[in-house]
VMD Tcl script that draws the C-alpha trace (Angstrom):
set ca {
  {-38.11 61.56 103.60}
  {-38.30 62.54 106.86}
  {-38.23 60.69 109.71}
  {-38.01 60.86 114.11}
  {-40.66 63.75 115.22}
  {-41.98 66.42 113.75}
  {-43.47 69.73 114.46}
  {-45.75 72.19 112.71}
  {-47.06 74.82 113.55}
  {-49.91 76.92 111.60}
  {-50.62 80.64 111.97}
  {-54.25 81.49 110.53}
  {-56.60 84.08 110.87}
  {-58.17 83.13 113.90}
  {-56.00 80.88 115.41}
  {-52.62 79.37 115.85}
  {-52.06 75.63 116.52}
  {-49.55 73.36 116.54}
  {-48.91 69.42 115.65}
  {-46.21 67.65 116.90}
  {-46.27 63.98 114.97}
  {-43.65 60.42 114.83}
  {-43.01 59.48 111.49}
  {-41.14 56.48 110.68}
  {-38.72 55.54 107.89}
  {-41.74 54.83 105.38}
  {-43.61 58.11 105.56}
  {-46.29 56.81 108.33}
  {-47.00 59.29 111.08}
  {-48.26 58.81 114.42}
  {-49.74 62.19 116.07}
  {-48.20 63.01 119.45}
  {-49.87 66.57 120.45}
  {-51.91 69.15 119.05}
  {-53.00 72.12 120.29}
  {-54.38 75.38 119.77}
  {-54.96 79.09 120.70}
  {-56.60 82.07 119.49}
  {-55.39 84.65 117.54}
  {-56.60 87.91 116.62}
  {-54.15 88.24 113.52}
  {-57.26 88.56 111.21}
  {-59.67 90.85 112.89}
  {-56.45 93.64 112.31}
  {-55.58 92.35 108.86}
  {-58.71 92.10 107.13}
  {-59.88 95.77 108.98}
  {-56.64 98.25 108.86}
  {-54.26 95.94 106.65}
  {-52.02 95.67 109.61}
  {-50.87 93.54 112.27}
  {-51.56 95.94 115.68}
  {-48.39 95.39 118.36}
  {-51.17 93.90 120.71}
  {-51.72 90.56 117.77}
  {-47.75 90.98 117.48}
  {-47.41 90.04 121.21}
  {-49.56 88.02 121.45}
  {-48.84 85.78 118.75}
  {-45.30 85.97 120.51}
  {-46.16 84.93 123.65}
  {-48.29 81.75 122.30}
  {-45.15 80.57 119.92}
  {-43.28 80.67 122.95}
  {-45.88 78.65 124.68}
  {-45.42 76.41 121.93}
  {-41.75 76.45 122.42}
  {-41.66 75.16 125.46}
  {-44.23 71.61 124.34}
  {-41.97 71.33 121.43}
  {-38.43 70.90 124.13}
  {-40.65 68.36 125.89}
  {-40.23 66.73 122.84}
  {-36.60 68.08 121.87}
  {-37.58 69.99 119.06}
  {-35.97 73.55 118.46}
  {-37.26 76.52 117.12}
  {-35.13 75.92 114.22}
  {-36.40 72.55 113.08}
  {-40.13 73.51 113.53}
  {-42.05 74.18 109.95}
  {-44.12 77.32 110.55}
  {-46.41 78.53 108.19}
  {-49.10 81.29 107.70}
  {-51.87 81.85 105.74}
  {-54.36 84.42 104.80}
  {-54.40 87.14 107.37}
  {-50.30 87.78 107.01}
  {-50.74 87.31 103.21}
  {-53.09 90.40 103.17}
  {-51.38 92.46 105.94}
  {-48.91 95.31 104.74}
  {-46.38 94.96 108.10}
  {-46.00 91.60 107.40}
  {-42.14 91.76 107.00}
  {-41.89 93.16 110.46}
  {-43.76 90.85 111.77}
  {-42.02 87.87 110.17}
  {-38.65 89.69 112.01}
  {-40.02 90.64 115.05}
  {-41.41 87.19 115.57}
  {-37.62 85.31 114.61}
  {-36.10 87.58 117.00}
  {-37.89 86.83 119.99}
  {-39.16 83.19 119.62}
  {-36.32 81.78 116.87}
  {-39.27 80.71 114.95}
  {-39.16 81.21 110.79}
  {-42.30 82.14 109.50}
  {-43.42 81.23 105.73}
  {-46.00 82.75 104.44}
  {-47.27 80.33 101.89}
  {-49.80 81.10 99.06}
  {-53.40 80.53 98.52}
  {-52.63 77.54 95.83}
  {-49.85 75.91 98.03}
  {-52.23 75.86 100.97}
  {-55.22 73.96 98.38}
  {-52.40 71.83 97.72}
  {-51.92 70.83 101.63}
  {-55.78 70.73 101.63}
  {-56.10 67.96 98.89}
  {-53.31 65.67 100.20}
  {-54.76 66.09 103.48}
  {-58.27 65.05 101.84}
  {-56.85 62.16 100.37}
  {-55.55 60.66 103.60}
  {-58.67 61.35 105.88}
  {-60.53 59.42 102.58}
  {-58.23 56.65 102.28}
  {-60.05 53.71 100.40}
  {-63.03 55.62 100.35}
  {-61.25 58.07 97.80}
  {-61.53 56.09 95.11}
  {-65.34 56.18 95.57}
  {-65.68 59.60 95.60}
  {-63.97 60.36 92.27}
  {-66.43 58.35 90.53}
  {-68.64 61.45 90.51}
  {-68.01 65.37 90.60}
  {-66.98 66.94 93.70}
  {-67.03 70.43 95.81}
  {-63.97 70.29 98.26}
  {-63.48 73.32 99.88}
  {-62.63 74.89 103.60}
  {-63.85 77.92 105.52}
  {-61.45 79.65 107.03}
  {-61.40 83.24 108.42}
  {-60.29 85.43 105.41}
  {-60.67 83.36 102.70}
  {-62.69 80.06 101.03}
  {-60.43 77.43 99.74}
  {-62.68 75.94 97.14}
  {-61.53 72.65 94.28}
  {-63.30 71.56 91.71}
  {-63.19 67.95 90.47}
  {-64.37 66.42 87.68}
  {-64.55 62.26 88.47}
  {-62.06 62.51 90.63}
  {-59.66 65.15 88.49}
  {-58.86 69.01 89.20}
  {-60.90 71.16 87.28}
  {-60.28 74.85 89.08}
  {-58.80 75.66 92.68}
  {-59.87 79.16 93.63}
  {-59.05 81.09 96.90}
  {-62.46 83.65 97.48}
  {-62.15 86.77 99.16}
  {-64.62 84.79 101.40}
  {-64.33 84.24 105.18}
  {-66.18 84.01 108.29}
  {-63.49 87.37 110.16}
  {-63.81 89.11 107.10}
  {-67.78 89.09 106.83}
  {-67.91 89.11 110.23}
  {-66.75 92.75 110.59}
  {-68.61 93.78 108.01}
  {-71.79 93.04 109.40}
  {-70.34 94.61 112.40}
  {-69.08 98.08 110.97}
  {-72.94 97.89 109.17}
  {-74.82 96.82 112.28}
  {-76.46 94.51 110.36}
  {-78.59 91.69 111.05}
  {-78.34 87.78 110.71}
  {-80.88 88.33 107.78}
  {-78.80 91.02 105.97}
  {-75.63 88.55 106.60}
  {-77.34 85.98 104.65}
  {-78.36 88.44 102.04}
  {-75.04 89.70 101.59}
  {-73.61 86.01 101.60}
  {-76.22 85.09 99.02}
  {-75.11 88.02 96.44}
  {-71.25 87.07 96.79}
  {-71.69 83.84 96.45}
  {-74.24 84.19 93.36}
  {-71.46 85.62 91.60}
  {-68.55 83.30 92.73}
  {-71.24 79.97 91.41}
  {-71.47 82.17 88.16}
  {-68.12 82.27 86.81}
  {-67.83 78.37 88.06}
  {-70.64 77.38 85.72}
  {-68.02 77.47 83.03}
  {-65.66 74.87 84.69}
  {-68.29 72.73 86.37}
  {-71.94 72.99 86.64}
  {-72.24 72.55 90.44}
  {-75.80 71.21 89.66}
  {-74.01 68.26 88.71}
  {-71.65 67.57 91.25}
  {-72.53 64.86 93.98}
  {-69.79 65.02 96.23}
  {-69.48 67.64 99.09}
  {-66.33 67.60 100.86}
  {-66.20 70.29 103.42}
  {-62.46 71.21 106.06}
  {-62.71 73.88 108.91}
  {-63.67 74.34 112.14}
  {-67.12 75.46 111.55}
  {-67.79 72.37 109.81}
  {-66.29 69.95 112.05}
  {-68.31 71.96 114.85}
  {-71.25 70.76 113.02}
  {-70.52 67.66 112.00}
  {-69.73 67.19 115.64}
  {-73.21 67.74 116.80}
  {-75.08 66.25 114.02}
  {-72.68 63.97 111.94}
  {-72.45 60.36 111.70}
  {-69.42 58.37 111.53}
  {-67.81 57.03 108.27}
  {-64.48 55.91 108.66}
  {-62.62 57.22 111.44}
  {-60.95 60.09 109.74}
  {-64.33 61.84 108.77}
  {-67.55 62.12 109.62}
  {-71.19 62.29 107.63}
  {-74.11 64.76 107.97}
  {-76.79 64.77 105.30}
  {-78.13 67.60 103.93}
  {-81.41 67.96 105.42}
  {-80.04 67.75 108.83}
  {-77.12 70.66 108.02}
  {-80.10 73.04 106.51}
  {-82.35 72.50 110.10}
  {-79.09 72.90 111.89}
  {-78.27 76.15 110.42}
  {-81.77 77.31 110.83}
  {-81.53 76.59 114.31}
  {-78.80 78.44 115.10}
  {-79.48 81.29 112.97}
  {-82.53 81.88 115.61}
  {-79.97 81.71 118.53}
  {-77.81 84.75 120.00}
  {-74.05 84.66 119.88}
  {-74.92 84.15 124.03}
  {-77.11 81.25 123.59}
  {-74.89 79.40 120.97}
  {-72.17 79.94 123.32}
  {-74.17 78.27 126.51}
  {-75.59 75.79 124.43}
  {-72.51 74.39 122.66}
  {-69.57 75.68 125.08}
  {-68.26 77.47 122.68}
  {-65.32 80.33 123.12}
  {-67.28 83.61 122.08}
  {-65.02 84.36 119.19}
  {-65.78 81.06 117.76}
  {-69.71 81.61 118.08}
  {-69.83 84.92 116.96}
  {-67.45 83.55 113.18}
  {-69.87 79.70 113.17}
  {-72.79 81.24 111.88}
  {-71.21 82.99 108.48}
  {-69.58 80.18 108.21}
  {-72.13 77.45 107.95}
  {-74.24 79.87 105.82}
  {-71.52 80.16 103.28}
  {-71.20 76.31 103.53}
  {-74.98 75.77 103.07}
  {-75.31 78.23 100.22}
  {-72.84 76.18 97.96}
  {-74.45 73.44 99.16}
  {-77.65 74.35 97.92}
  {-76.60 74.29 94.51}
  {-75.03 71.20 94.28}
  {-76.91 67.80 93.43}
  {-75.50 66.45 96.70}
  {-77.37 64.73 99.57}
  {-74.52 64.62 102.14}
  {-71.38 66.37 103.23}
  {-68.36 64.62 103.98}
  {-66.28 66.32 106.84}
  {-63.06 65.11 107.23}
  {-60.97 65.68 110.54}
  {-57.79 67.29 109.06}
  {-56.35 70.84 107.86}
  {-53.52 71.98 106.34}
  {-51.18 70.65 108.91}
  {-52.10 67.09 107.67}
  {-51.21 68.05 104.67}
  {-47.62 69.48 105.35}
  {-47.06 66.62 107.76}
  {-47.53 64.42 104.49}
  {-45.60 66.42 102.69}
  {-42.19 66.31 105.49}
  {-43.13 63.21 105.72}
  {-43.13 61.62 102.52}
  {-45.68 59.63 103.19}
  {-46.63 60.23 99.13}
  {-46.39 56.73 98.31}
  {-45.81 56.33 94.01}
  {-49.99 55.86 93.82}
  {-50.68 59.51 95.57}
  {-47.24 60.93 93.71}
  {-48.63 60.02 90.64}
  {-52.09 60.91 91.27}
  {-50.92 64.55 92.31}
  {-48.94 64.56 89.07}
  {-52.32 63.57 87.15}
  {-54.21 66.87 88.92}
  {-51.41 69.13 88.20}
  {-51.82 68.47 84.66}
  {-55.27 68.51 84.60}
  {-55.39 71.61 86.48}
  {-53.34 73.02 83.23}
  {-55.20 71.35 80.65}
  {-58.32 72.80 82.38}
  {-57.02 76.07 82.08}
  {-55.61 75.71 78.36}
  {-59.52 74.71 77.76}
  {-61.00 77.98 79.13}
  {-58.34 80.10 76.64}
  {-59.46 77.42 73.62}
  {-56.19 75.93 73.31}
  {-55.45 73.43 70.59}
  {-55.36 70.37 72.67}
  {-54.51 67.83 69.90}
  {-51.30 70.09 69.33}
  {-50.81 70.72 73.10}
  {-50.91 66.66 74.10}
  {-48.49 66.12 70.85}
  {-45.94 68.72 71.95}
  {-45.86 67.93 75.63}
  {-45.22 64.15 74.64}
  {-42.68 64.89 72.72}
  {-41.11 67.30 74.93}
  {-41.09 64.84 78.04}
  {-39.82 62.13 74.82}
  {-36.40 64.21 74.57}
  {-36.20 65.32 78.44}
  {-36.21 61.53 79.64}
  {-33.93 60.33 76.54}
  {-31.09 63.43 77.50}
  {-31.39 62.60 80.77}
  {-27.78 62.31 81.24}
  {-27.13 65.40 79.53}
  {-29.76 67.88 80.88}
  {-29.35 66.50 84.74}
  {-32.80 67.80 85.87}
  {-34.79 66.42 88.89}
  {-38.88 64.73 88.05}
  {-40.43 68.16 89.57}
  {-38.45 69.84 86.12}
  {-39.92 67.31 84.32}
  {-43.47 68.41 85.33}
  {-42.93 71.92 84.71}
  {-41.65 70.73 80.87}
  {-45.08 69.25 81.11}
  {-47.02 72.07 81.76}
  {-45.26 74.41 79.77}
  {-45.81 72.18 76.58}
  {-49.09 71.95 77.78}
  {-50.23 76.09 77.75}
  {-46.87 77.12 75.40}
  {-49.82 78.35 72.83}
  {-52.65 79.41 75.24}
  {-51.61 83.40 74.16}
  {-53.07 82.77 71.10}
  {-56.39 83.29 72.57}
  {-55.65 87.01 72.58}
  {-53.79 87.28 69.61}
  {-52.18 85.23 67.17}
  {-49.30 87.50 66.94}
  {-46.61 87.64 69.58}
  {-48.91 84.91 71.46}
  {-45.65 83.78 73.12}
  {-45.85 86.89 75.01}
  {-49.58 86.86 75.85}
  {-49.07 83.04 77.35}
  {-46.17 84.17 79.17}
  {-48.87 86.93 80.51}
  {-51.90 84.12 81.05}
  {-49.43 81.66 83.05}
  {-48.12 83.94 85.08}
  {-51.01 85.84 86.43}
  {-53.32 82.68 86.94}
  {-53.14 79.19 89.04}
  {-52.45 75.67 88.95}
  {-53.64 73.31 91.33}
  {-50.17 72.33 92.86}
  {-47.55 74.45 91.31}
  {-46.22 77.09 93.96}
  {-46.40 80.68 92.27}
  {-42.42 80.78 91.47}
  {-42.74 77.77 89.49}
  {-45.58 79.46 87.47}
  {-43.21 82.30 87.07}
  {-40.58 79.78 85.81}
  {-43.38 77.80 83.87}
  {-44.12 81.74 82.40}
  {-40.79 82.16 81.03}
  {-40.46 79.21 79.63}
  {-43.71 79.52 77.15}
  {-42.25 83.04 76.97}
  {-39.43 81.71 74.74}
  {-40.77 78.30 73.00}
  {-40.63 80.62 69.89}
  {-38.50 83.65 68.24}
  {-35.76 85.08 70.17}
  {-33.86 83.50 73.52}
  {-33.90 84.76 76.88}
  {-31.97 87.95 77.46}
  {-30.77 90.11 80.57}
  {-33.04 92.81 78.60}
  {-36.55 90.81 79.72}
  {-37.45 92.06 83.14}
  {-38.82 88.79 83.96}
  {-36.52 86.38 82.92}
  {-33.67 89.04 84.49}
  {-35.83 89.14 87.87}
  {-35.02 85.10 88.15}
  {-32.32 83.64 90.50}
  {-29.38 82.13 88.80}
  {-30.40 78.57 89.03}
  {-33.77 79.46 87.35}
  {-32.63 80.95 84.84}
  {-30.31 77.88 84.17}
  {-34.05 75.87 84.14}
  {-35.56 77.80 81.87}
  {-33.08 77.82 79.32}
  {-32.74 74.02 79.29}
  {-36.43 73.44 79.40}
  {-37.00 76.31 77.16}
  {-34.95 74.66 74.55}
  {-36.41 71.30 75.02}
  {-39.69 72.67 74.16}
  {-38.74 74.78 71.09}
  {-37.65 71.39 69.72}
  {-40.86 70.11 70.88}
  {-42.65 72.43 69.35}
  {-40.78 72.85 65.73}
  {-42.12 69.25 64.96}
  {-45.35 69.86 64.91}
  {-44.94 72.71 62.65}
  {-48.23 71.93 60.72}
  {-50.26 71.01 63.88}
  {-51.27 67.50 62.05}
  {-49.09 65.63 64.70}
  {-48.40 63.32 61.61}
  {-45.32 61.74 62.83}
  {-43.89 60.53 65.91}
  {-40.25 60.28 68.17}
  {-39.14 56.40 67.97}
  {-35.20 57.27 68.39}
  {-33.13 59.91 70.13}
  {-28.84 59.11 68.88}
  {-26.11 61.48 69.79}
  {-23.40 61.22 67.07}
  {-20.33 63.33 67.56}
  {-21.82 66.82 68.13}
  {-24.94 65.97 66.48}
  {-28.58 65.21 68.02}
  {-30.38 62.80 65.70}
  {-33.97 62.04 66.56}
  {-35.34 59.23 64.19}
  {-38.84 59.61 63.33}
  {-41.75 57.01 61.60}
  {-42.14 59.55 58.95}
  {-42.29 58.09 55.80}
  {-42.91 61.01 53.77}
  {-41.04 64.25 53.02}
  {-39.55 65.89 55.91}
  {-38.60 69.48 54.80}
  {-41.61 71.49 56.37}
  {-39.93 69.61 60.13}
  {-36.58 70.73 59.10}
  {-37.19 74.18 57.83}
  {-38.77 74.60 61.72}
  {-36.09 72.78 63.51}
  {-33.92 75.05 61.66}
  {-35.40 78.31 62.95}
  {-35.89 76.83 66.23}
  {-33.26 74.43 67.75}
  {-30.99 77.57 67.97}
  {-31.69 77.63 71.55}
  {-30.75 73.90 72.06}
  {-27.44 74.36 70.01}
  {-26.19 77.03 72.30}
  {-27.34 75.19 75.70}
  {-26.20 71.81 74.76}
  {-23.55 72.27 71.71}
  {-25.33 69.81 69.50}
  {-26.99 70.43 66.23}
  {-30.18 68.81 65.80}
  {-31.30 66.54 63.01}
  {-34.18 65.02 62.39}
  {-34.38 61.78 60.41}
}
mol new
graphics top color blue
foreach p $ca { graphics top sphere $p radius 0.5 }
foreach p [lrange $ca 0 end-1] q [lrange $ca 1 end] { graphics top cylinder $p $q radius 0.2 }
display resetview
């Protein structure tokens, strides 16, 4: 947990800003400074696919800006966590960049990925909610942000992940390409209505959004609105009904980028990216059952102050745990997983990790990725019953989990990869491709899971863990099974092979 002060500093698409927070001993923060400048990182990125040595110096010449507010409060370069987004995910000179940047400002840049920063999102969510959280998981809910490359968008179902999705979809992007088409506002919202037709398509699997009642909206474009036409709630976010959002973005819709900037005082580059913006917004909207939006006053830096911070007391801990599995289970669903077998196996899997505690040494963040892995080990079998190991190895790998950073899905990939026939081997690009102490994970969790797994041989789940004894160089686990065990044995036998070589204990089953 840290504590003393803090700095963060975010570089998006359109904008780079900084936070500068006190946090005490017991994960509380107080904010000290923000502030903000433009940036024209995403006009290049999302146009030519790289960063032009105009956005390189410029972005320079704000960190340093930043620099100097972050002494004030004797910060360093070095202690500051930067982090970027979208525009340097997409841009093909990002490595320079990153470099050119540490050598003249000290700043490290991490580019984080489109799950991590949904991840940030939620947590930041949560906090801007606070009591009022608990109210709005009683019924479905749209969260999602704006930004200018790409829509952030989470699906909840009574208060539990059911997708998080990153849409090529963002106010820069479509922006330039009603420029480079000299387009109209009309064609913008024709264009806007086609994408986002499709995007609401492939969600009506996950989550009708004619049935979800809660619209929780991040970004600048909605706070600019909710600005002008919100009401307060609590003092973290603010309201604006429906009807009042559609008039709004009628209303400006009729207005020139000129007048919106006289009217509202707003920088040109931020008039010219509202409008897309608030159309995309209403056009979800408008197929949702919901009569409000709720527009909290945070972004991602929120959510990786809470994060330094560890202000996740147990409640939010566990509750993040609860949407990570969810978020897996969700995605076992859409492959037609067996769940019955899936719950089973994962119990039994986090049965053995907390009983060899002492032996395995692992940390609670291996234990969720045991979790998960029990949880999709079979979701291959959707393609094909044969080799399935290798197909869910394929699924986990190339899709996303609300929470998990994408080298923990690569770990969670390797692990399904081997919960059945041969172990890991130098030979397997994948598991090869993994740093030392990863590859030490997988084979412990890996082996854990193949043990897991061999009980269940029959997918009945017709007996149950009560006992875990370690006699000599022998595992026993003690079962309720009052009935002939030889189908169990036969498996462990083919099996715990893994286990015997990580461990050196045979396993028997009782």
């Amino acid at each position: 947990m840290a504590s003393g002060t803090v700095g963060i500093i975010e570089i998006g698409s359109t904008g780079i800003r900084l936070l500068i927070a006190n946090v005490s001993a017991d994960g509380s923060f107080e904010l000290l400074e923000t502030a903000g400048r433009q940036s024209m990182l995403g006009r290049d990125a999302f146009t030519s696919r790289q960063i032009s040595r105009e956005a390189m110096n410029q972005t320079i010449s704000i960190l340093r800006g930043f620099r100097e507010i972050l002494k004030a409060y004797g910060l360093e370069p070095a202690q500051v966590h930067l982090v970027a987004t979208s525009a340097l995910r997409e841009a093909e000179n990002r490595d320079t960049f990153v470099d050119r940047v540490a050598m003249r400002t000290g700043f490290r840049i991490e580019i984080i990925e489109d799950i991590e920063e949904s991840h940030y999102l939620y947590l930041a969510v949560q906090h801007a909610l606070g009591e009022d959280a608990a109210y709005f998981a009683k019924s479905n809910t749209l969260m999602m942000e704006v930004g200018g490359g790409t829509t952030e968008l989470m699906l909840l179902r009574r208060g539990r992940i059911v997708s998080a999705h990153s849409l090529n979809l963002g106010t820069v992007r479509v922006e330039e390409q009603v420029k480079a088409a000299a387009a109209t506002t009309s064609y913008l919202s024709r264009i806007l209505a086609d994408s986002i037709r499709t995007v609401c398509g492939n969600l009506e699997e996950e989550l009708p959004l004619s049935r979800v009642r809660n619209f929780i909206v991040l970004g600048t474009d909605a706070r600019f609105a909710a600005r002008i036409i919100g009401q307060h709630g609590r003092s973290q976010y603010r309201v604006v009904t429906k009807a009042a959002f559609v008039e709004f973005v009628d209303h400006l819709q009729a207005l020139s980028i000129d007048e919106i900037t006289a009217t509202y005082h707003l920088p040109y580059s931020e008039a010219e990216a509202v409008i897309p913006g608030l159309i995309i917004i209403s056009l979800f909207l408008e197929r949702t059952a919901a009569e409000e939006l709720i527009v909290p006053s945070v972004s991602i830096r929120e959510g990786i102050l809470l994060t330094l911070a560890g202000g996740k007391d147990q409640q939010v801990a566990a509750e993040l745990h609860r949407q990570v599995v969810a978020s897996a289970v969700n995605l076992g669903r859409r492959y037609r997983f067996d769940e019955k077998h899936a719950s089973w196996v994962s119990q039994a899997a986090l049965f053995l990790f907390d009983r060899l505690q002492d032996t395995h040494g692992l940390s609670p963040r291996d234990r969720l990725l045991l979790e998960v892995s029990a949880q999709l080990h079979d979701i291959g079998s959707f393609i094909r019953s044969s080799s399935h190991h290798k197909h869910s190895e394929y699924i986990v790998k190339n899709s996303e989990i609300f929470g998990l950073q994408r080298q923990e899905l690569v770990v969670i990939a390797n692990i399904v990869r081997y919960h059945r026939k041969g172990g890991p081997s130098a030979a397997h690009i994948n598991y090869a491709s993994l740093v030392h102490e990863d590859r030490v994970l997988v084979l412990k969790l890996a082996s854990l899971l193949r043990v897991a797994d061999a009980l269940d041989k029959s997918h009945t789940q017709r007996l149950q863990l009560v006992d875990l004894q370690i006699r000599d160089e022998n595992l026993v686990l003690i079962t309720d099974a009052e009935y002939d065990l030889s189908l169990e044995r036969l498996s462990l036998r083919a099996k715990s092979d893994l286990f015997e070589d990580v461990f050196g204990q045979k396993v028997i089953i009782l």
